[in-house]
C-alpha positions as CSV (number, residue, x, y, z in Angstrom):
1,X,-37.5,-18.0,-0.7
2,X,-36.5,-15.3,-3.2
3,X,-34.9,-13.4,-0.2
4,X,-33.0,-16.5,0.8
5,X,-32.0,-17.3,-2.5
6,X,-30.6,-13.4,-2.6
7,X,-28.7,-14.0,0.4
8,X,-27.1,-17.2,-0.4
9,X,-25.8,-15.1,-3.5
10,X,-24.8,-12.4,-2.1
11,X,-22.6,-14.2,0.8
12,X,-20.9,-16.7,-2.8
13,X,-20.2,-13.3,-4.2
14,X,-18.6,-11.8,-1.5
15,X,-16.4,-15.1,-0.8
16,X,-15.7,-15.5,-4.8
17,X,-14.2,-11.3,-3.9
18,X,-12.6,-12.4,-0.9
19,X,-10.4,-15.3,-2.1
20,X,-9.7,-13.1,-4.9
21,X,-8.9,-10.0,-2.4
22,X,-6.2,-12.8,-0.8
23,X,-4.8,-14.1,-4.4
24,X,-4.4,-10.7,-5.0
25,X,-2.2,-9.9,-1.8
26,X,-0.4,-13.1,-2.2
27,X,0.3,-12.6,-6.0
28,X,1.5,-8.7,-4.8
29,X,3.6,-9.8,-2.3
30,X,5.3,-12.9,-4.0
31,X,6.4,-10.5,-6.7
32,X,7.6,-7.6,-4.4
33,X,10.1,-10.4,-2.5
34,X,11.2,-11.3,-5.7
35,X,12.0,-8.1,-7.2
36,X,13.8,-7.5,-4.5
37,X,16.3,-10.1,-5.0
38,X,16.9,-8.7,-8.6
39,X,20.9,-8.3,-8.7
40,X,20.4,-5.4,-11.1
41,X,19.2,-2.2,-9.0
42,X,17.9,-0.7,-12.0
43,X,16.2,-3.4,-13.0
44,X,14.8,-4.3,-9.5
45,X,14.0,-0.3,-9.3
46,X,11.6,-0.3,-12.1
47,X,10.2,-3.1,-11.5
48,X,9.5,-2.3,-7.9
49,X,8.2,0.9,-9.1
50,X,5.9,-0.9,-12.0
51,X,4.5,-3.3,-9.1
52,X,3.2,-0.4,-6.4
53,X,1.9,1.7,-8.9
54,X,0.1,-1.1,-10.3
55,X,-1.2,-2.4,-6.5
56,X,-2.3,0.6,-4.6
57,X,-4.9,2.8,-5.0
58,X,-2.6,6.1,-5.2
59,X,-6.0,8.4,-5.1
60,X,-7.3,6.9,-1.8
61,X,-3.7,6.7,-0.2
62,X,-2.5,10.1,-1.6
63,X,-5.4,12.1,-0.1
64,X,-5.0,10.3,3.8
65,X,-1.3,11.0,3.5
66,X,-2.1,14.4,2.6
67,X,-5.1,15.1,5.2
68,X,-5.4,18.9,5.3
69,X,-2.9,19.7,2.8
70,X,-5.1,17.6,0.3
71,X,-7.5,21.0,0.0
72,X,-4.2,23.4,-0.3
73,X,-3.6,26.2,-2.4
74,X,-0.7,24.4,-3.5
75,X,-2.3,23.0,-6.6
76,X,1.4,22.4,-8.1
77,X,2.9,20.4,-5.0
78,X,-0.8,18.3,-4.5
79,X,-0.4,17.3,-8.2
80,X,3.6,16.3,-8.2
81,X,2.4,14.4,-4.6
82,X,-0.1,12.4,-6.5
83,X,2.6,11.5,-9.9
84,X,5.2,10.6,-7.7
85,X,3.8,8.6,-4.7
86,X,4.8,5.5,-6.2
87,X,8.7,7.1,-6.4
88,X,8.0,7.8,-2.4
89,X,7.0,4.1,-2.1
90,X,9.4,2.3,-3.5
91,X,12.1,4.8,-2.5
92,X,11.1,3.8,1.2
93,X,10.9,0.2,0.6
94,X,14.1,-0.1,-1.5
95,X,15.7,2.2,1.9
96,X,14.2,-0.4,4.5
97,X,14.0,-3.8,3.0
98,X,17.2,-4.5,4.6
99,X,15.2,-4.5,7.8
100,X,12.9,-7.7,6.0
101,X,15.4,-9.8,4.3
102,X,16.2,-12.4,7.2
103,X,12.0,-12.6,7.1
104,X,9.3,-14.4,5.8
105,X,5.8,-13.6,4.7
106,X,2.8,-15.6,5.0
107,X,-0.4,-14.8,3.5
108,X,-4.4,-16.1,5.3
109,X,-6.2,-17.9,3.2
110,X,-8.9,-16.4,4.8
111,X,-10.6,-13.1,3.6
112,X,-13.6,-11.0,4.5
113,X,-15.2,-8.4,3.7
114,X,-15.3,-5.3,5.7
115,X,-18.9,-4.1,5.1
116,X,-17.6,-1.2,3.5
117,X,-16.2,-1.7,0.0
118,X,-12.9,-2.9,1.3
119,X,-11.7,-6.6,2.2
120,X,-8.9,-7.4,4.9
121,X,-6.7,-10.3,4.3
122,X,-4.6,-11.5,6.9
123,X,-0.8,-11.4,6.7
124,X,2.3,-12.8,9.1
125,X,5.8,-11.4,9.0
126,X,8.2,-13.9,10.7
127,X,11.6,-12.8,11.7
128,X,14.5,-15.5,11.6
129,X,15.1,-15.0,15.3
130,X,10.8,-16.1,15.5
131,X,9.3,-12.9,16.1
132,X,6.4,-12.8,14.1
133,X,4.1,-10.1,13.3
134,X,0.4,-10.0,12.3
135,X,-1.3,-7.4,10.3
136,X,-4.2,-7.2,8.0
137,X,-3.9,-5.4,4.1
138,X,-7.1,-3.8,3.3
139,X,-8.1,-3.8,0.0
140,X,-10.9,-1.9,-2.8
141,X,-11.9,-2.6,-6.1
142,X,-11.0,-0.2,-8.0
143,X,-12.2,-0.1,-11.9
144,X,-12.9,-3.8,-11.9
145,X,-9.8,-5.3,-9.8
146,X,-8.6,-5.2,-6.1
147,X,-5.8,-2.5,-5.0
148,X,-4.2,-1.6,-1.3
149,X,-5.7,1.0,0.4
150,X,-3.8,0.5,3.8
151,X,-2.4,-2.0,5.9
152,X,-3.1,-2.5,9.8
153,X,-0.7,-3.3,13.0
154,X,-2.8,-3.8,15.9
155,X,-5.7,-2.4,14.5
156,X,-3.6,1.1,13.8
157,X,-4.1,2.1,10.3
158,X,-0.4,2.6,8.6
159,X,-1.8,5.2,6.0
160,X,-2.9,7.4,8.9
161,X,0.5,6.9,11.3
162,X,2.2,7.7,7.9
163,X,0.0,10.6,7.0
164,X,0.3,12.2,10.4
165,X,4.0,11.8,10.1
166,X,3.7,13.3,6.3
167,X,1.4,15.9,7.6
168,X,3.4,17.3,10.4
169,X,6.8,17.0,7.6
170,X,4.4,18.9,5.4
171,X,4.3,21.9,7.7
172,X,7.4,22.0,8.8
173,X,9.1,22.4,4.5
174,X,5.6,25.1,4.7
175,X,4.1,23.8,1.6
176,X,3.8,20.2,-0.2
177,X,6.1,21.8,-3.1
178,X,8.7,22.1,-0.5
179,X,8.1,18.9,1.0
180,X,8.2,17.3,-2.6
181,X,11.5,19.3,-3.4
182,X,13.4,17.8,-0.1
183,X,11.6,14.0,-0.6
184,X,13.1,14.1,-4.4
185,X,16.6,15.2,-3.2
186,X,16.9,12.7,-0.9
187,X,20.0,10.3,-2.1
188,X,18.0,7.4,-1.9
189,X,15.1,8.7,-4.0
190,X,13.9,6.2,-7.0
191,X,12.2,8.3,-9.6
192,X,9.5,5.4,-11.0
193,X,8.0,7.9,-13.9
């Protein structure tokens, strides 16, 4: 009976973290699609920039983008990579978010936990012309509340297709400093610190 009890616990836990895991994404993404309608670009930039550094979990997301070059010599680069991944972030959404305006995004209501620490919530982008889109945002807690750790497109992990990308980008400048130095003179780069 005590194990039963237990269980039945433990399964109203992880659903009370689940619906909170899809509030969260909801919450997150209502926001971003309203900053981005700000008329002001500053103000939409630091906002933007407030909102991803506040939602993802930069530690987890920093060292997959980095992969090998996490462990680098480079102690200087690894440590401006880290300060200004939420610049990168909203830099690149600010760039692209032409490419979601005629769209529409709707949250699951269902949740469920991975088994792992994480929690995947279910998420539709729909195109005017119908296209739709599903992915799933996985999520951790992280000090007490839930943060994005990735998001998936036919079960491909964005933060690694990214991070490959990154990593190859990384070799290429021949160190993350150099990397960092050609991402932060980029004309559309959106310093959030």
């Amino acid at each position: 009976m005590k194990a039963l009890v237990l269980s039945l616990m433990f399964c109203i836990s992880s659903a009370a973290f689940a619906d909170a895991a899809a509030n969260m994404v909801k919450s997150t993404l209502t926001q971003g699609q309203q900053i981005l309608t700000l008329k002001s670009p500053d103000a939409r930039n630091q906002q933007m920039c407030a909102l991803v550094a506040a939602s993802m979990d930069g530690d987890y997301i920093g060292q997959a983008l980095l992969g090998q070059y996490a462990n680098s010599g480079d102690k200087a680069g690894i440590s401006l990579f880290y300060k200004e991944l939420p610049s990168m972030t909203t830099s690149q959404m600010i760039k692209n978010m032409g490419s979601a305006a005629d769209s529409t995004i709707a949250v699951g209501n269902d949740s469920y936990d991975n088994g792992d620490g994480t929690f995947s919530v279910d998420v539709t982008l729909t195109r005017s012309n119908g296209q739709s889109y599903d992915a799933e945002i996985i999520l951790a807690q992280v000090n007490g509340k839930f943060v994005i750790r990735d998001g998936t497109y036919f079960g491909i992990s964005g933060i690694n297709y990214l991070g490959g990308q990154m990593q190859k980008q990384i070799g290429q400048a021949g160190s993350v400093s150099a990397y960092m130095k050609q991402q932060m003179s980029d004309a559309n780069w959106i310093e959030c610190n």
